[in-house]
N, CA, C and O atoms as a GROMACS GRO file, in nm:
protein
  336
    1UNK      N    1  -9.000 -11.219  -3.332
    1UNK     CA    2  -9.027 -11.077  -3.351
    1UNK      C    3  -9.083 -11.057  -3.492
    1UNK      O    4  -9.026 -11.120  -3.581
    2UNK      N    5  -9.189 -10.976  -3.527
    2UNK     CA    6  -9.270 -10.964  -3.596
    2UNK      C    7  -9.157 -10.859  -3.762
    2UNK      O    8  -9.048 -10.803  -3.748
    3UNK      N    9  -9.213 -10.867  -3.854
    3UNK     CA   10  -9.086 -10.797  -3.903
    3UNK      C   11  -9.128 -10.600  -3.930
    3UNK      O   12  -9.050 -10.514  -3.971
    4UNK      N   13  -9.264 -10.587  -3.890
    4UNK     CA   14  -9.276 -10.419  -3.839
    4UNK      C   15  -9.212 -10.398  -3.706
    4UNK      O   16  -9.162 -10.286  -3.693
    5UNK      N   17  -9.197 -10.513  -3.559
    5UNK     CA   18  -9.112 -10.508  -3.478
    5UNK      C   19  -8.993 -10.486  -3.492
    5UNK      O   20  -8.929 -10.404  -3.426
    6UNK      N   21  -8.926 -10.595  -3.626
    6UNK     CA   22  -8.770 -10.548  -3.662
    6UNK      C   23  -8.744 -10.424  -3.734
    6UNK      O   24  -8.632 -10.371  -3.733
    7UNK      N   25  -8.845 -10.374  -3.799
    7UNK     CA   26  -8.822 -10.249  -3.860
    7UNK      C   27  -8.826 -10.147  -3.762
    7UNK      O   28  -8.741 -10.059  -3.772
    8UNK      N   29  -8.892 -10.142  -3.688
    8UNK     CA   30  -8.918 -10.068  -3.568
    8UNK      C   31  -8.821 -10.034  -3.458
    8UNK      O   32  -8.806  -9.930  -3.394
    9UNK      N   33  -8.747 -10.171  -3.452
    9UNK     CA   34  -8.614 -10.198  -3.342
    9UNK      C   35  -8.511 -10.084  -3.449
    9UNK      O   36  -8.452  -9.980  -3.419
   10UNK      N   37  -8.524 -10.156  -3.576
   10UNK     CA   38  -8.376 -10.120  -3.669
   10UNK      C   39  -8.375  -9.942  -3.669
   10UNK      O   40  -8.272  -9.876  -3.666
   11UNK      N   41  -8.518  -9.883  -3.672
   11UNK     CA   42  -8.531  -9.744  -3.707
   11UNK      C   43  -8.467  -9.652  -3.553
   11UNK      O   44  -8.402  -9.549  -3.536
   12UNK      N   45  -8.528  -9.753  -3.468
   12UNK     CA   46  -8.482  -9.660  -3.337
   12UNK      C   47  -8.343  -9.689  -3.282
   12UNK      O   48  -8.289  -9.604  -3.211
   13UNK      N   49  -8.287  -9.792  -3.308
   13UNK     CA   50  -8.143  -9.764  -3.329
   13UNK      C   51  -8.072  -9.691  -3.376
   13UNK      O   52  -7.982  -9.623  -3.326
   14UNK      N   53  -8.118  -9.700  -3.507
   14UNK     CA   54  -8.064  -9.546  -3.636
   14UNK      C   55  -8.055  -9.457  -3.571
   14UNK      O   56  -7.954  -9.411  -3.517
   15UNK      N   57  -8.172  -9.418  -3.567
   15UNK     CA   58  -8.223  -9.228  -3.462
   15UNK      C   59  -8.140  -9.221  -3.362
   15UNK      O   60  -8.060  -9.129  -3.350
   16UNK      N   61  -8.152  -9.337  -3.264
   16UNK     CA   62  -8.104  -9.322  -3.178
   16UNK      C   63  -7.905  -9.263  -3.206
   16UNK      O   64  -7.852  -9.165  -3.154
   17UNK      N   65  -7.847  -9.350  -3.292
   17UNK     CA   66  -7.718  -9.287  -3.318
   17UNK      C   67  -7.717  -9.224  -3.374
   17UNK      O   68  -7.616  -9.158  -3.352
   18UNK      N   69  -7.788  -9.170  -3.481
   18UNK     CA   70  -7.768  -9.066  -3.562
   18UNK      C   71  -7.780  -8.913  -3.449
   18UNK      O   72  -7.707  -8.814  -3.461
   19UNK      N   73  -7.860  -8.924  -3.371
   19UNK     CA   74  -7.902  -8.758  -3.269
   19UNK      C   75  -7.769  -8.792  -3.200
   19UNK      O   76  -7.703  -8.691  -3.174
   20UNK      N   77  -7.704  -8.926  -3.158
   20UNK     CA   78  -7.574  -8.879  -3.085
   20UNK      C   79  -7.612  -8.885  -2.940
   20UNK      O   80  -7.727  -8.892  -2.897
   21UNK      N   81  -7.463  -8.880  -2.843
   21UNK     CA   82  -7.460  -8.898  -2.705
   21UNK      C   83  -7.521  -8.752  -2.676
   21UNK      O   84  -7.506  -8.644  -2.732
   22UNK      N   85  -7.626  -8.810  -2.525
   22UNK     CA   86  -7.659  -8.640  -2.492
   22UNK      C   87  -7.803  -8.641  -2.511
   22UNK      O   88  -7.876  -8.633  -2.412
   23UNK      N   89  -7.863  -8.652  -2.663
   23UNK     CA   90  -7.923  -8.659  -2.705
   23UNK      C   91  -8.070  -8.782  -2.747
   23UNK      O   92  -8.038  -8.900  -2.762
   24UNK      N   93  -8.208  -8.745  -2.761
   24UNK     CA   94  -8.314  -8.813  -2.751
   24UNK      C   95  -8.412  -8.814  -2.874
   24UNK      O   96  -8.434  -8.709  -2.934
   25UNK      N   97  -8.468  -8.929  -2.910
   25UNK     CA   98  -8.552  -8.894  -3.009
   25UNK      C   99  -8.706  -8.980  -2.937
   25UNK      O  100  -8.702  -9.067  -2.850
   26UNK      N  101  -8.842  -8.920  -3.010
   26UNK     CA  102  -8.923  -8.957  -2.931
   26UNK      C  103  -8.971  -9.075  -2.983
   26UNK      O  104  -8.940  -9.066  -3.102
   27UNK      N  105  -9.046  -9.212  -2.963
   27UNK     CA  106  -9.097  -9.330  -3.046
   27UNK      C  107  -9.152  -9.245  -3.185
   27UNK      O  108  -9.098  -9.259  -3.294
   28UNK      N  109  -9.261  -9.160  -3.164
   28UNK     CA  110  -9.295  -9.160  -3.306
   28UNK      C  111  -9.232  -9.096  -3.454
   28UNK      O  112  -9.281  -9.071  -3.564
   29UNK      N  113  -9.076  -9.082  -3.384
   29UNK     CA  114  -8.991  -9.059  -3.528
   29UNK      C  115  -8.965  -9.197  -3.558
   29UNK      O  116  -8.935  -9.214  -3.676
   30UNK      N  117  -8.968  -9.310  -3.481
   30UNK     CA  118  -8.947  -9.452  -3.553
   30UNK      C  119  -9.063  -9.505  -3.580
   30UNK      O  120  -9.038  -9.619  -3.619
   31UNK      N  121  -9.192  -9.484  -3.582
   31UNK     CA  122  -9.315  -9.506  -3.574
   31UNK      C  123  -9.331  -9.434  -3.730
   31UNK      O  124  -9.346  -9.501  -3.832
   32UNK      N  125  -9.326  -9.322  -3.728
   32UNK     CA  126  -9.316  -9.249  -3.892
   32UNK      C  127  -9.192  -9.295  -3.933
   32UNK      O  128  -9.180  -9.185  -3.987
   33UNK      N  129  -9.098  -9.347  -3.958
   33UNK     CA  130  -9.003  -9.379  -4.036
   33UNK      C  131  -9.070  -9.508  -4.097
   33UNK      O  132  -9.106  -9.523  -4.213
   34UNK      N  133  -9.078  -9.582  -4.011
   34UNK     CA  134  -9.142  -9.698  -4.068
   34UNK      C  135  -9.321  -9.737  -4.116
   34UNK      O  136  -9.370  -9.831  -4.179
   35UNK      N  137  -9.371  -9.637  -4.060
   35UNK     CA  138  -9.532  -9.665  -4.124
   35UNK      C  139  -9.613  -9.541  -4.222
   35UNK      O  140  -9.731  -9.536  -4.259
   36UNK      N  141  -9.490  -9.440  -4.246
   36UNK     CA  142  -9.556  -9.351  -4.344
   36UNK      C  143  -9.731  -9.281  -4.265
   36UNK      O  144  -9.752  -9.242  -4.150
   37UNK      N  145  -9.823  -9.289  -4.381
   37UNK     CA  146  -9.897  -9.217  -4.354
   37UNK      C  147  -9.967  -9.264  -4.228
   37UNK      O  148 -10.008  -9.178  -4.150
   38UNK      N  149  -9.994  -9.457  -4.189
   38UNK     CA  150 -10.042  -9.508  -4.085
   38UNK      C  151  -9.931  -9.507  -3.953
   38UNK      O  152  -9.949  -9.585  -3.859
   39UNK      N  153  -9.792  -9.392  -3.956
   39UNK     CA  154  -9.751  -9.375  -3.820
   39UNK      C  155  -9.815  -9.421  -3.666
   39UNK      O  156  -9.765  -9.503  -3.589
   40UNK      N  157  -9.937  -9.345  -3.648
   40UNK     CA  158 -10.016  -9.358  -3.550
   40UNK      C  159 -10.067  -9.481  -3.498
   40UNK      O  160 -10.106  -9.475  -3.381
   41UNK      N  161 -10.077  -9.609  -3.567
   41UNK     CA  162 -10.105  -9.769  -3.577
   41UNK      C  163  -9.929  -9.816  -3.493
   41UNK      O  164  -9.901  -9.915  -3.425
   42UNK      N  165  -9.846  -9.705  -3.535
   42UNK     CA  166  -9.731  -9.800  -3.465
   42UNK      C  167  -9.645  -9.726  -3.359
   42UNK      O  168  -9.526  -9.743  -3.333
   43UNK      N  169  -9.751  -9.626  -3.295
   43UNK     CA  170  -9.706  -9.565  -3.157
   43UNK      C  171  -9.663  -9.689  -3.044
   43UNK      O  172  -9.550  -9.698  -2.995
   44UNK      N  173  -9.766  -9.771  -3.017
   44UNK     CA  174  -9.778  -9.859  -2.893
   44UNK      C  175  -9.668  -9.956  -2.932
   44UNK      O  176  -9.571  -9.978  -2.858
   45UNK      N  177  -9.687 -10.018  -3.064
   45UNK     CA  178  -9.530 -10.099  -3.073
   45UNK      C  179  -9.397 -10.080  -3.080
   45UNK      O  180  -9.311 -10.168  -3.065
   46UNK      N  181  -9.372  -9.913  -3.113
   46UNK     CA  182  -9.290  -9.855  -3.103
   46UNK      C  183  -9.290  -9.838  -2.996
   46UNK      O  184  -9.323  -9.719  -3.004
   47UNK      N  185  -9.281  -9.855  -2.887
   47UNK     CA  186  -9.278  -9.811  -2.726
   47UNK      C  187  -9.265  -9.961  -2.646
   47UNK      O  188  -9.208  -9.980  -2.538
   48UNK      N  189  -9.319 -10.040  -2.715
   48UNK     CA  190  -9.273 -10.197  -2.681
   48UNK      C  191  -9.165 -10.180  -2.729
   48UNK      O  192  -9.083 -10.160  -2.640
   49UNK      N  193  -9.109 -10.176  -2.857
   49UNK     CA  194  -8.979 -10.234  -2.921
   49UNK      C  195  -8.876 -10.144  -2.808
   49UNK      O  196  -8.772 -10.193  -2.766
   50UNK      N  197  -8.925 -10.008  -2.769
   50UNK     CA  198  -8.799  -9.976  -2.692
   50UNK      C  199  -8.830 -10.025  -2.546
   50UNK      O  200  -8.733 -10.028  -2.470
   51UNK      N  201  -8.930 -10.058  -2.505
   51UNK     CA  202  -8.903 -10.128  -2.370
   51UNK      C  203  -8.855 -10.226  -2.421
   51UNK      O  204  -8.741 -10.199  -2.383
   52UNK      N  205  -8.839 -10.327  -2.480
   52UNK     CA  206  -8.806 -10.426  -2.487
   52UNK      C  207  -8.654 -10.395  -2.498
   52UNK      O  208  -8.582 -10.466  -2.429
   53UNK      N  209  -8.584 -10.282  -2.590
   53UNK     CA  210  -8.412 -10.240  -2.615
   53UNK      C  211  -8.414 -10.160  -2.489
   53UNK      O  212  -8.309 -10.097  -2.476
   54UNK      N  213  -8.489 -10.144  -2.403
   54UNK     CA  214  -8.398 -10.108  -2.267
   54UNK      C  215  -8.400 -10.243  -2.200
   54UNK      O  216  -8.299 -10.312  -2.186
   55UNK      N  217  -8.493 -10.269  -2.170
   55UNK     CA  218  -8.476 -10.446  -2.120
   55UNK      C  219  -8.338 -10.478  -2.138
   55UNK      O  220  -8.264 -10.513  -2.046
   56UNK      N  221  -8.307 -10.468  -2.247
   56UNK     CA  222  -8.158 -10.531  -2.350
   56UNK      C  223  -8.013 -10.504  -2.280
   56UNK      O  224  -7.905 -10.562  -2.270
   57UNK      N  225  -8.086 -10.356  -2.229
   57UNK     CA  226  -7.974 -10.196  -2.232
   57UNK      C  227  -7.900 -10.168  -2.334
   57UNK      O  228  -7.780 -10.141  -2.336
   58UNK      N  229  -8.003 -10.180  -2.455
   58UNK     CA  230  -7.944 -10.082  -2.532
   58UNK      C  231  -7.965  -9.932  -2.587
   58UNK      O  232  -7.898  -9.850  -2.652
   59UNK      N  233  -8.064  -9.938  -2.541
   59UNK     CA  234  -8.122  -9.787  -2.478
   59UNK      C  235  -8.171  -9.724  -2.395
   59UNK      O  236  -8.244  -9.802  -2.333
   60UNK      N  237  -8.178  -9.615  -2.347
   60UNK     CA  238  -8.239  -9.594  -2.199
   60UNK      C  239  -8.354  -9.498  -2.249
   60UNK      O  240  -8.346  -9.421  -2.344
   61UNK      N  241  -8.489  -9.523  -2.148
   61UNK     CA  242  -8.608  -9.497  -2.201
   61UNK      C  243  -8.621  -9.385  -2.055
   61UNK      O  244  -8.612  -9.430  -1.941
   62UNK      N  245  -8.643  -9.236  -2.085
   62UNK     CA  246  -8.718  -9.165  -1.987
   62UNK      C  247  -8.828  -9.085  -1.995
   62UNK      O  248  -8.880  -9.084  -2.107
   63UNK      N  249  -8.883  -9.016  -1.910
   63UNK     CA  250  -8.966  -8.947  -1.850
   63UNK      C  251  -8.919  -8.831  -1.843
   63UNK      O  252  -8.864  -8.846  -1.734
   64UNK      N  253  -8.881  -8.665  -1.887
   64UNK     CA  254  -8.796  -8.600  -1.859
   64UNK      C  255  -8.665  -8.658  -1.797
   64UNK      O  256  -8.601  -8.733  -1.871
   65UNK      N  257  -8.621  -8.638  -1.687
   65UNK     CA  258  -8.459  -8.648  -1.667
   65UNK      C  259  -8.466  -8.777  -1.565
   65UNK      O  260  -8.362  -8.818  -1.512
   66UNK      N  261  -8.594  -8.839  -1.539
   66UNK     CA  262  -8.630  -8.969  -1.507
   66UNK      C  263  -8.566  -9.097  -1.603
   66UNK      O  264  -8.576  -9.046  -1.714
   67UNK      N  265  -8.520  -9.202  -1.620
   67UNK     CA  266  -8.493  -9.281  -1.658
   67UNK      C  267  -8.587  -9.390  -1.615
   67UNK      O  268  -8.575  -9.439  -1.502
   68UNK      N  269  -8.675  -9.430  -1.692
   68UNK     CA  270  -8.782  -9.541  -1.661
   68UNK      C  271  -8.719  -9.686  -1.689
   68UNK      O  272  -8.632  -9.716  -1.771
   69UNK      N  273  -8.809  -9.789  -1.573
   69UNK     CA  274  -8.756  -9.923  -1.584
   69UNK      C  275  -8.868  -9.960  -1.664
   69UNK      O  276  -8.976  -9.902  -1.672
   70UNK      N  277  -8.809 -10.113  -1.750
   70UNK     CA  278  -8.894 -10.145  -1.839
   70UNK      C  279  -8.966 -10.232  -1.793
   70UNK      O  280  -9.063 -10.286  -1.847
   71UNK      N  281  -8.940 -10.243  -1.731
   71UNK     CA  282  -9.076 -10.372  -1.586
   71UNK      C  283  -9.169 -10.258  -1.553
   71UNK      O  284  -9.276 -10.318  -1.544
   72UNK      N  285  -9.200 -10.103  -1.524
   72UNK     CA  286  -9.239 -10.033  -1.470
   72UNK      C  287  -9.394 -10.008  -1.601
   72UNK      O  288  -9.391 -10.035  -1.721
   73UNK      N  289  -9.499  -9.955  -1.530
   73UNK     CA  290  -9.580  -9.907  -1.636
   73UNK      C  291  -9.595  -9.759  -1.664
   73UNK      O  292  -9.628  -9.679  -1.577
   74UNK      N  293  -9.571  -9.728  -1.788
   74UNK     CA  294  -9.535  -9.565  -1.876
   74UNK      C  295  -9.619  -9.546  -1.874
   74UNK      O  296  -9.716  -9.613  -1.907
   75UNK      N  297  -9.610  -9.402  -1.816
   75UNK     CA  298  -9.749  -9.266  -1.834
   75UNK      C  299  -9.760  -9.131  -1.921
   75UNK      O  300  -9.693  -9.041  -1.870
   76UNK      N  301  -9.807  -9.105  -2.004
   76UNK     CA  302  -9.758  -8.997  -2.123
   76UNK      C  303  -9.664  -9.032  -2.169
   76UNK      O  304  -9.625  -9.148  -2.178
   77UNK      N  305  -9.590  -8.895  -2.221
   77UNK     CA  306  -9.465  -8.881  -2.313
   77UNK      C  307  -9.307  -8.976  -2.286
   77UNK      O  308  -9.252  -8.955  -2.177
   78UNK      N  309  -9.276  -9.021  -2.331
   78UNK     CA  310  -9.116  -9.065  -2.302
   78UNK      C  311  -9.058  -9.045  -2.403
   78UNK      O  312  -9.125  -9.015  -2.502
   79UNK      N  313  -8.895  -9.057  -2.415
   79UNK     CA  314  -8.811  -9.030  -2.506
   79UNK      C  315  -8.686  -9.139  -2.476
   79UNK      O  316  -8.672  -9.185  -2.363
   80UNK      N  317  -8.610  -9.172  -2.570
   80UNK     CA  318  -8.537  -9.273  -2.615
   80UNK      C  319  -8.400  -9.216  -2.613
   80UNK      O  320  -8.372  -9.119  -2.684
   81UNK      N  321  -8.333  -9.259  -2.553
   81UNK     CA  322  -8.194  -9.246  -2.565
   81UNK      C  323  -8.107  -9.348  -2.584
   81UNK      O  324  -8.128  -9.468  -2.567
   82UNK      N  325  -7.945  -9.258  -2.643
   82UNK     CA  326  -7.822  -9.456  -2.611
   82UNK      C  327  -7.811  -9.425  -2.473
   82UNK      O  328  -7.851  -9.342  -2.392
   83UNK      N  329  -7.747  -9.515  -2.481
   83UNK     CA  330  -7.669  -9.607  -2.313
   83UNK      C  331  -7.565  -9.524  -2.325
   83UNK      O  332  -7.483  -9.541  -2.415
   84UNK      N  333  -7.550  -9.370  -2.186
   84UNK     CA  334  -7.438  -9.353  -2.192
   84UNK      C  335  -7.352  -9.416  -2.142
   84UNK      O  336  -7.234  -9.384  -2.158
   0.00000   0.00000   0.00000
């Protein structure tokens, strides 16, 4: 794993506990945490790193109130949640 991948994994973990059970944050708050003004360069890997942490189950990745599989291919918006 690349180490903008590990920064990437480490940021959406954070978010992810910091918003709490219940609660979602979208890739590009870990995408801007970690790339500042070039955010936008780390949309697509930010969206790997969390398919890859649902793969894991350590987070669950949806579609509104959809819960997407990470074998499946994503269309628009998704949002990041923990494992309730």
């Amino acid at each position: 794993m690349s180490t903008v991948a590990q920064r990437l994994e480490r940021a959406i973990l954070d978010l992810v506990e910091a918003r709490g059970p219940g609660r979602s944050i979208c890739p590009s708050e870990a995408a801007r945490a970690v790339g500042d003004e070039g955010w936008r360069d780390l949309m697509e890997p930010a969206r790997e790193v969390a398919r890859e942490l649902a793969a894991q189950g350590r987070v669950v990745v949806t579609s509104g109130e959809t819960v997407l599989s990470p074998a499946d291919e994503w269309k628009g918006p998704v949002r990041i949640r923990p494992v309730p």
